[in-house]
Structure formats: C-alpha cells, structure tokens
N, C-alpha and C positions, 0 to 999 in steps of 0.2 A: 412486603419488603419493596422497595424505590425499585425500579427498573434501571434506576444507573448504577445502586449496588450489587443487582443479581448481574449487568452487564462486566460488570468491572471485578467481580469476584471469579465469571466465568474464564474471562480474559487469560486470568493468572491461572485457572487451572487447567485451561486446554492449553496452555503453553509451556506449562511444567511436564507435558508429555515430550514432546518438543526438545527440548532444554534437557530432558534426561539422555537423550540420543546424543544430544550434542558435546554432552558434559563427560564424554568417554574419549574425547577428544582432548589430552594434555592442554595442547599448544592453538587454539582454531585460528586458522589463517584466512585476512581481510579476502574475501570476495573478490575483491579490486585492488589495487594497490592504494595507501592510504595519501597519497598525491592526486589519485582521480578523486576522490572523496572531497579533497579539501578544493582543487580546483571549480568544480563544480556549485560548488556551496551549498550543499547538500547537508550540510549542520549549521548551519547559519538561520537561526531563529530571529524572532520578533520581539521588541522591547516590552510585549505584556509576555505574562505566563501564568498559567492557571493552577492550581493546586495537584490536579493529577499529572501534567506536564512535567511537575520538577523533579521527579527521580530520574529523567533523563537528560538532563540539563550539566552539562560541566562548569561552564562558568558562565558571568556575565563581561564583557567586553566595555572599558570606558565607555563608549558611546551611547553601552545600556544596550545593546543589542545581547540576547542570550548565544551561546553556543551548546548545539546537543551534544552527546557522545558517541564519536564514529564509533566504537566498539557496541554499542546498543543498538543502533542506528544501523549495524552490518548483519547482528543477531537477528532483531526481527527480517528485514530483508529474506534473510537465510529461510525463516519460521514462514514467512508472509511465502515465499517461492516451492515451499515443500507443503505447506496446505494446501495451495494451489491446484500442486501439482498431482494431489487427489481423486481430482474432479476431471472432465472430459472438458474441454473444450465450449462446447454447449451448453454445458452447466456451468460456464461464469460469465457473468455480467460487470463488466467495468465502466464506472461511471464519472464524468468532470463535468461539470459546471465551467469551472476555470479554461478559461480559452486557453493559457497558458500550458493547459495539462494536455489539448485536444491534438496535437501531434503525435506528444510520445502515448497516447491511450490510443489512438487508431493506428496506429506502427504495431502496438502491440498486437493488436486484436488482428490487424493483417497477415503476421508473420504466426500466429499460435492459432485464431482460428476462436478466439475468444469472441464472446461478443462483446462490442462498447455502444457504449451511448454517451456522446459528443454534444452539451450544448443541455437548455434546461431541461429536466427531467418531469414529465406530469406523474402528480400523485394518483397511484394504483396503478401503473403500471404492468404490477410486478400482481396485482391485488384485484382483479376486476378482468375474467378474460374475455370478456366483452368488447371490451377494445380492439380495434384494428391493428394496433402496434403492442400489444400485450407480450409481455416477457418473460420467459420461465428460468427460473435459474436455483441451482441447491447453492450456490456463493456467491456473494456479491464484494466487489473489489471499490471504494470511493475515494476519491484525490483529495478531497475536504470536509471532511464530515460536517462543516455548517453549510455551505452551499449545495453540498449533497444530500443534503439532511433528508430530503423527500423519500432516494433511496434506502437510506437508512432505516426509517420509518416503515417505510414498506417493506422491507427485507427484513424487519422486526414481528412485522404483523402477520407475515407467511410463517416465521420460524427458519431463516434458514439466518447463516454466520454472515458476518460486516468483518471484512477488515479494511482500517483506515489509515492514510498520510494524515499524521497531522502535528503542525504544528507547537510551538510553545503557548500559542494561545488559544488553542483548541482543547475541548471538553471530550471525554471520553463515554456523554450518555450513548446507550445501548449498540457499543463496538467490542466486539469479541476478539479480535488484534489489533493493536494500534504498531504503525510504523512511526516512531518517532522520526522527522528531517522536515526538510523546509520545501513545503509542498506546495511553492507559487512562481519559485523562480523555472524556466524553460531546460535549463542545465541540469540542475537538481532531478527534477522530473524525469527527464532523458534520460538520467546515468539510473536512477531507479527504475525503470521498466525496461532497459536492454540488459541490466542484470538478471532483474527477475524473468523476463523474456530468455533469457539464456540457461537459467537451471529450469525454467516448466518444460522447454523441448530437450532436453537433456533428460529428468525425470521422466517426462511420456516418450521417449524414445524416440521423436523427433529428429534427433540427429547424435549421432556416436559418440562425439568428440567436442572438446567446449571449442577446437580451432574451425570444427563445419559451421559454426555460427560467424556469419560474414558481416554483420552489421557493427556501427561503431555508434557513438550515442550523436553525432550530428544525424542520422538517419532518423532520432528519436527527436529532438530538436533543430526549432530554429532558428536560434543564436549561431 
C-alpha cells in the first residue's frame, strides 16, 4: 500500500479518537473569538488547492483565492494542542523552514520548553546519532510540510507522528494531523502557536488558569 494512503488513512483514524471526546460536547466553543481568526487571516488560502485540501475549503473568493473553514481550522488546532500535550516537552521537535514561522516557533519553544529548529533542517537529523546536533523526539510539529519535508521524512523513517500547517495547496504524504490555515503569513502563524502554546501549559499543568498566560500573539509575531 502507497505510504500517502497508509498516512492519510492513519490521519483519520487517530483522530476519530480525538473527535469522540470532543463530539460529547453539544455546542464547542471557538478557541478564540471568531474576529481574532478572521483578523489574522488564518483562513485565507492560496489560489492552487490540492485534492486532499478541499474538504476543508469553504469557498473560493472572486480573486480566486480559497478560504478554509474556521470551524475545521479551530478543531484540529484543539486535536493538534491535546496530542501535544501528551508528550513532555523533550519529546517534541518543532520544525520552520519558513522564516516567517521562526518567531512564533521559537516563542513557542521558549515559553513550553519545546524544542524548535529555526532555519533549514539537515536530513537525518532525527536519523543518524552520529551527529553533533542529533535530535530525539517521540513527535514532530512542521509549519510546511513541503519545506519541511526533510523533517517529515525523517520523522517517517523513525516511526514517530508528523503533524502539519498546511495549506490549500499542500499535499498530505506521510502526516498523521494536518492543521488546515494559512501557514505563511507572520499573524496566522502567531495566533496559531500562542493558542496551542496556551492549552499545552494548561494540559501539562503549566499554569492553572487560561488568565496566567500573559502573552498576546504580537509576542509570537512580527507584524
């Protein structure tokens, strides 16, 4: 069987564990208010879109730009911050290529204790502890699964779980959560990892109360 249908078949069923938790839930209320969502643009897609991509897609925009869906777009978020928050600290690796991602990815990792890796990534990292800079990790977090691709890769060949940002025109080989949103503007990026930064130390007991988290998403961005 293809590696992108054993990926993409996993996807769905470690997230139906997930989604049953949540589905006890009438009413689930946005993360955020759905004004920070939209100001952000944190659903605001690219004029290509790929075949796996369109069940999260709302519409298309005159311009031909897609728009994703905040409600999909809040779910995984929710899924992406509570797998997370499984793990210790040590055991995740967050990964950007995208300079754009390199603020809010080392904010994160400052404040949770995560480890990141900012800037390109060398293959085997993850794969070869021979290396000087050799990195262990049971989960690996990447901002683009094609510029991060390397991580990917390596995070595949260990066996351990990929969840990825990605866009409308990104592909879903070998990721076992996909966050659908637009995962290249500096806002976007920001509002997505001082969320998920705020239910991981919430989840790991971190801190009591979602008001002890003092940070606001310009601490995550540079806009």
């Amino acid at each position: 069987m293809p590696s992108e249908v054993k990926k993409n078949d996993g996807e769905e069923s470690f997230l139906a564990f997930f989604m049953v938790m949540e589905s006890k839930m009438t009413e689930q209320q946005l993360l955020v208010p759905t004004d920070e969502y939209l100001k952000s643009g944190i659903h605001i897609g690219t004029k290509f879109k790929t075949k796996y991509m369109e069940k999260f897609i709302y519409k298309t925009r005159p311009d031909g730009l897609t728009v994703l869906n905040i409600q999909q777009i809040d779910e995984r978020i929710r899924v992406a911050a509570d797998m997370l928050s499984k793990y210790a600290p040590e055991d995740i690796v967050v990964v950007s290529r995208r300079e754009n991602g390199w603020k809010a990815v080392k904010m994160f990792g400052k404040i949770t204790g995560v480890k990141t890796y900012a800037g390109r990534y060398t293959p085997g990292l993850m794969t070869n502890p021979q290396l000087k800079n050799f990195l262990e990790a049971k989960i690996v977090f990447v901002v683009d699964a094609w510029p991060d691709k390397n991580a990917v890769l390596d995070a595949n060949k260990v066996g351990i779980p990929v969840i990825a940002l990605c866009d409308t025109n990104n592909t879903a080989n070998y990721i076992d959560l996909v966050i659908p949103c637009n995962n290249k503007g500096k806002k976007s990026l920001g509002l997505l990892f001082m969320i998920i930064a705020q239910r991981y130390m919430l989840n790991r007991h971190m801190i009591k109360k979602p008001e002890d988290f003092k940070y606001t998403i310009d601490d995550f961005s540079d806009e």
